[in-house]
C-alpha positions as a Markdown table, in Angstrom:
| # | Residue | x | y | z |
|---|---|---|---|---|
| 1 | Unk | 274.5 | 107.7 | 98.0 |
| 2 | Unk | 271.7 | 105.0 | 98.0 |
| 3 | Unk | 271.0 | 102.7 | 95.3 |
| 4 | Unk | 269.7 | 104.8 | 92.0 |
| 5 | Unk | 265.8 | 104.0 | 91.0 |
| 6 | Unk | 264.3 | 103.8 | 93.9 |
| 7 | Unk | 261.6 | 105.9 | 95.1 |
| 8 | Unk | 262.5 | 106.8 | 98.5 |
| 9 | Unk | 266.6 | 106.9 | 97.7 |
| 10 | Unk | 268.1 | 110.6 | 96.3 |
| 11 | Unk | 265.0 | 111.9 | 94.7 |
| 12 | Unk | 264.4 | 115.2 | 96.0 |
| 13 | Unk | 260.9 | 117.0 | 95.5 |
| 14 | Unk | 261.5 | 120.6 | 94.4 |
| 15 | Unk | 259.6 | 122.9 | 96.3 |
| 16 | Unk | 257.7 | 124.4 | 93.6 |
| 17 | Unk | 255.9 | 120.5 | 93.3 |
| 18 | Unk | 257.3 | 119.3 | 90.3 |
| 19 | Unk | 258.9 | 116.0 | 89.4 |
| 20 | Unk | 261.5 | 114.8 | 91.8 |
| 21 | Unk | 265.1 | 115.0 | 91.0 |
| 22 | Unk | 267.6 | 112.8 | 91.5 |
| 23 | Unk | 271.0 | 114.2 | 92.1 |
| 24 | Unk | 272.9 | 110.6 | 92.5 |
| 25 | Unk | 273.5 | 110.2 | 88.8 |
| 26 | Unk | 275.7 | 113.6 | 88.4 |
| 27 | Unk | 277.3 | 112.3 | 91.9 |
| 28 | Unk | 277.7 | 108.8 | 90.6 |
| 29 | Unk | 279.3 | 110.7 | 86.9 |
| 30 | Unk | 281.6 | 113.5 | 88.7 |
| 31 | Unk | 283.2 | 110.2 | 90.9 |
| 32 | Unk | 283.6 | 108.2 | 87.4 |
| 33 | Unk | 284.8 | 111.4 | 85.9 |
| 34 | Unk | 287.9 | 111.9 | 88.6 |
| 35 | Unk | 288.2 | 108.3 | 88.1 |
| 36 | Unk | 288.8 | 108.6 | 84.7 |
| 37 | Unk | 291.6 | 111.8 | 84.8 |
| 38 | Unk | 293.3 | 109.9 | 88.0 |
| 39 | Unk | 293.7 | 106.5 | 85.6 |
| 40 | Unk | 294.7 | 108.3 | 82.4 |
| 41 | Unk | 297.2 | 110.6 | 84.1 |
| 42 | Unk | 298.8 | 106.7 | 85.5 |
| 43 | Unk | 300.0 | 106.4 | 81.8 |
| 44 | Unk | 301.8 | 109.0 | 81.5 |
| 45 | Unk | 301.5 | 111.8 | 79.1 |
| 46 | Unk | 298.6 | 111.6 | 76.6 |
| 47 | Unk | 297.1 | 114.6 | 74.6 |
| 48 | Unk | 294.2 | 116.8 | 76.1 |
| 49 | Unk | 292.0 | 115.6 | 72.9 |
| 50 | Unk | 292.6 | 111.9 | 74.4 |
| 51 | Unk | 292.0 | 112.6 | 77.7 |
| 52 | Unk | 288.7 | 114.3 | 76.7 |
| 53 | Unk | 287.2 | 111.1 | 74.3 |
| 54 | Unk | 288.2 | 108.8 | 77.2 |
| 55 | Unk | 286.0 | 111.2 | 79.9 |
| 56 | Unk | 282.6 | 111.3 | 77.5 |
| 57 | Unk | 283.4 | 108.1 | 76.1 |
| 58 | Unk | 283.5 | 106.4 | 79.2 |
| 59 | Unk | 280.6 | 108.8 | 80.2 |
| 60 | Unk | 278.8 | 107.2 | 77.6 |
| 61 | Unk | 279.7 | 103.6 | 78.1 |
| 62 | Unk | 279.1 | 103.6 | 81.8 |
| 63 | Unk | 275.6 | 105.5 | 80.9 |
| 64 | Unk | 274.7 | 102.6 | 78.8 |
| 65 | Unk | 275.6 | 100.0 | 81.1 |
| 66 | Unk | 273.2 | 102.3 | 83.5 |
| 67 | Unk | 270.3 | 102.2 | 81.2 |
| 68 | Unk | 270.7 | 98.9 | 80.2 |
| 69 | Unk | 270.7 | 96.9 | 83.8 |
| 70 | Unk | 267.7 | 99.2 | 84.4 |
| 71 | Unk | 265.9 | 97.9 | 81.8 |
| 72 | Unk | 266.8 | 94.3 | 82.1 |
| 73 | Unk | 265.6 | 94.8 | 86.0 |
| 74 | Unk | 262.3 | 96.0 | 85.2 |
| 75 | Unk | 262.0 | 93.2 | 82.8 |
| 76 | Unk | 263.0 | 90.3 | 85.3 |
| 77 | Unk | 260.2 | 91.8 | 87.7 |
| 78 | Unk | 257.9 | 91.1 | 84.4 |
| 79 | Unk | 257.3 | 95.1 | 83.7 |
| 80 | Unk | 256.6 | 95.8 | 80.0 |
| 81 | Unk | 259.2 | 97.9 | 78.1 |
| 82 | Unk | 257.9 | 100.1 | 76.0 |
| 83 | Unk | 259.2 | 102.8 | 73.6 |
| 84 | Unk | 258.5 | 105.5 | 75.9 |
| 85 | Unk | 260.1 | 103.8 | 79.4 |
| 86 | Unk | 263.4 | 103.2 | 77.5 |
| 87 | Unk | 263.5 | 107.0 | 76.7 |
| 88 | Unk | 262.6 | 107.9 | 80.6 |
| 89 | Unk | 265.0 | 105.4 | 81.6 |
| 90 | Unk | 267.9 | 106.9 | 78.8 |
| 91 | Unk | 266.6 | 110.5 | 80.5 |
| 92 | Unk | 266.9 | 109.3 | 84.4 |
| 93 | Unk | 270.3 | 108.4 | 83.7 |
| 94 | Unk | 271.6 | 111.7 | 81.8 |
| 95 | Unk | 273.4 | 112.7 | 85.0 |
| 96 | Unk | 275.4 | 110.5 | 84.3 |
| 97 | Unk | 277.1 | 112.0 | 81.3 |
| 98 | Unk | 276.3 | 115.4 | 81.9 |
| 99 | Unk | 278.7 | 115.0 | 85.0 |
| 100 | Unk | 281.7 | 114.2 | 82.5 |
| 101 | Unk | 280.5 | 117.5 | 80.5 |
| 102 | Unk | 282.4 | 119.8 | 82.9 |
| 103 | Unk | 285.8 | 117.7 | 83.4 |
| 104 | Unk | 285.8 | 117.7 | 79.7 |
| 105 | Unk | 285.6 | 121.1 | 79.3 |
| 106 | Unk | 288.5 | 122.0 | 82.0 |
| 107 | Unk | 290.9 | 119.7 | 80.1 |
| 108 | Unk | 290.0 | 120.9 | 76.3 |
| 109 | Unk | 290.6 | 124.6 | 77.9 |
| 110 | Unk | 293.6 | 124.2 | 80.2 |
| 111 | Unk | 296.0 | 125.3 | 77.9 |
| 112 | Unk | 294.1 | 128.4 | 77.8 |
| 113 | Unk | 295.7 | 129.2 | 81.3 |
| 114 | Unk | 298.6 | 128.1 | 80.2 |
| 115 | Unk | 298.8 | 125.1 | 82.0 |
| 116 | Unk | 300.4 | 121.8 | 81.1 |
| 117 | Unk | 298.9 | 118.1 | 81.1 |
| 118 | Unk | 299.3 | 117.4 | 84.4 |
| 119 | Unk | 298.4 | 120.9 | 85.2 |
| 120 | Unk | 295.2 | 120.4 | 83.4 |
| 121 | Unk | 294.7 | 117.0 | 84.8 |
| 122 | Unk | 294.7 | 118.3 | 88.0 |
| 123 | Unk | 291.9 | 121.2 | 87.3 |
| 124 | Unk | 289.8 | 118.6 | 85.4 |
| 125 | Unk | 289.5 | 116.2 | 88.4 |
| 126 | Unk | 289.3 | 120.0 | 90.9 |
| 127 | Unk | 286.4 | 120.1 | 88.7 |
| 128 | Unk | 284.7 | 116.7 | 89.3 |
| 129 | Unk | 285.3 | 116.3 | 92.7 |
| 130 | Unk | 283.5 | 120.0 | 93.6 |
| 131 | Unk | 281.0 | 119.0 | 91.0 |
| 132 | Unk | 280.6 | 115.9 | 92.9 |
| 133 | Unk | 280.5 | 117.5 | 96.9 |
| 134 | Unk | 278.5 | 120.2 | 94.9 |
| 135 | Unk | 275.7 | 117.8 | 93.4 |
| 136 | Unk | 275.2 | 115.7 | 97.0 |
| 137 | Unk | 275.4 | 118.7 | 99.0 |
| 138 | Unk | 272.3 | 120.1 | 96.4 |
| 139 | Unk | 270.8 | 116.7 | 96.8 |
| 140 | Unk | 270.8 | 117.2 | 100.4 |
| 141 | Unk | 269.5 | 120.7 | 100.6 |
| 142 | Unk | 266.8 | 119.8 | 98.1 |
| 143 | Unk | 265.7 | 117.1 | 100.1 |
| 144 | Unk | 265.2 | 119.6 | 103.1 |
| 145 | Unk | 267.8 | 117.7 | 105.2 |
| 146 | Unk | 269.0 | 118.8 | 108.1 |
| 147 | Unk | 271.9 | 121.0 | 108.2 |
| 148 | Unk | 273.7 | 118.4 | 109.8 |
| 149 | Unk | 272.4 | 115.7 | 107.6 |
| 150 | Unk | 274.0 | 118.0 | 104.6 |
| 151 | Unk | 277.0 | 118.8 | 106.1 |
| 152 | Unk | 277.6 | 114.8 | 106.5 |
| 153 | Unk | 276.9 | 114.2 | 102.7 |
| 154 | Unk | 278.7 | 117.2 | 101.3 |
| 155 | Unk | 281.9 | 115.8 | 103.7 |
| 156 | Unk | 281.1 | 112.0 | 103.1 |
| 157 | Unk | 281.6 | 113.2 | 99.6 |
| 158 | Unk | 284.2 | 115.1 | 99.9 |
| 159 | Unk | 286.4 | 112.4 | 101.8 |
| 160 | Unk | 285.2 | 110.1 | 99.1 |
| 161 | Unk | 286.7 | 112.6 | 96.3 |
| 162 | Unk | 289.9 | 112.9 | 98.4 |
| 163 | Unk | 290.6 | 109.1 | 98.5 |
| 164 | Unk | 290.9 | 110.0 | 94.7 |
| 165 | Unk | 293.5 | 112.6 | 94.9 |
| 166 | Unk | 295.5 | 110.1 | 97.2 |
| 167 | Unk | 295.7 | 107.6 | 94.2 |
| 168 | Unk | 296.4 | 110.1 | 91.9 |
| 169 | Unk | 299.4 | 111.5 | 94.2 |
| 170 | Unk | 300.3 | 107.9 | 95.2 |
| 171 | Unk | 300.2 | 106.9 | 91.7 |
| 172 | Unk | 302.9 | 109.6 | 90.0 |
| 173 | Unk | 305.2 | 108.9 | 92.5 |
């Protein structure tokens, strides 16, 4: 995906004329958040409690980081920040967290299937990568791309999702 914050990048206009929406944050968030489970499971086992603190916290962290070299930017280009563009700014980059919400959840529930840690590892990051295909593929569709056009950005994401599961294969081996 292009470069967050920029008018012409992944904001979509919604048919019904609303704001736009831009889809690149959750994309940007379910990557981090398959990141995240394919690191963690590299240490071995860990509790599902631990594993679910290190998705939102990192969630969090990487949101900030967000928000904050958005900020900064608009201040080089001399743009006043205000109360009420740091709280746009904070909203823009929800997607960002809100991506880890769902990983989180799959790993605080997996023993409810009776699965084990690396069981549950394995749904959590199912559930960020299709979260991830899910939310460009939407981006794409919203935009009114060509079918083509969203079939390359739901498989461009994809492919970027499986280069995940290849490290996390490569890496318990």
């Amino acid at each position: 995906m292009p470069h967050r914050g920029h008018a012409q990048d992944s904001q979509t206009r919604p048919p019904t004329g609303a704001a736009p929406v831009d889809y690149s944050g959750a994309v940007y968030g379910s990557l981090l958040a398959a990141s995240v489970v394919v690191g963690a499971g590299t240490l071995g086992s860990y509790p599902r409690l631990e594993l679910v603190v290190l998705l939102l916290g990192t969630a969090v962290v990487f949101w900030a980081a967000h928000v904050f070299s958005r900020l900064f930017g608009a201040r080089m280009v001399q743009r006043a920040m205000s109360r009420q563009e740091v709280r746009r700014v904070c909203a823009e980059e929800r997607p960002i967290l809100e991506a880890a919400v769902p990983p989180a959840v799959a790993v605080a529930i997996g023993s409810l299937f009776g699965l084990d840690v690396q069981g549950t590892a394995w749904l959590a990051l199912t559930v960020a990568l299709a979260g991830q295909v899910g939310w460009a593929t939407l981006a794409a569709v919203r935009a009114g791309a060509a079918r083509r056009l969203i079939l390359v950005a739901g498989t461009a994401n994809l492919l970027l999702g499986l280069v995940i599961v290849v490290f996390k294969v490569a890496l318990q081996h």
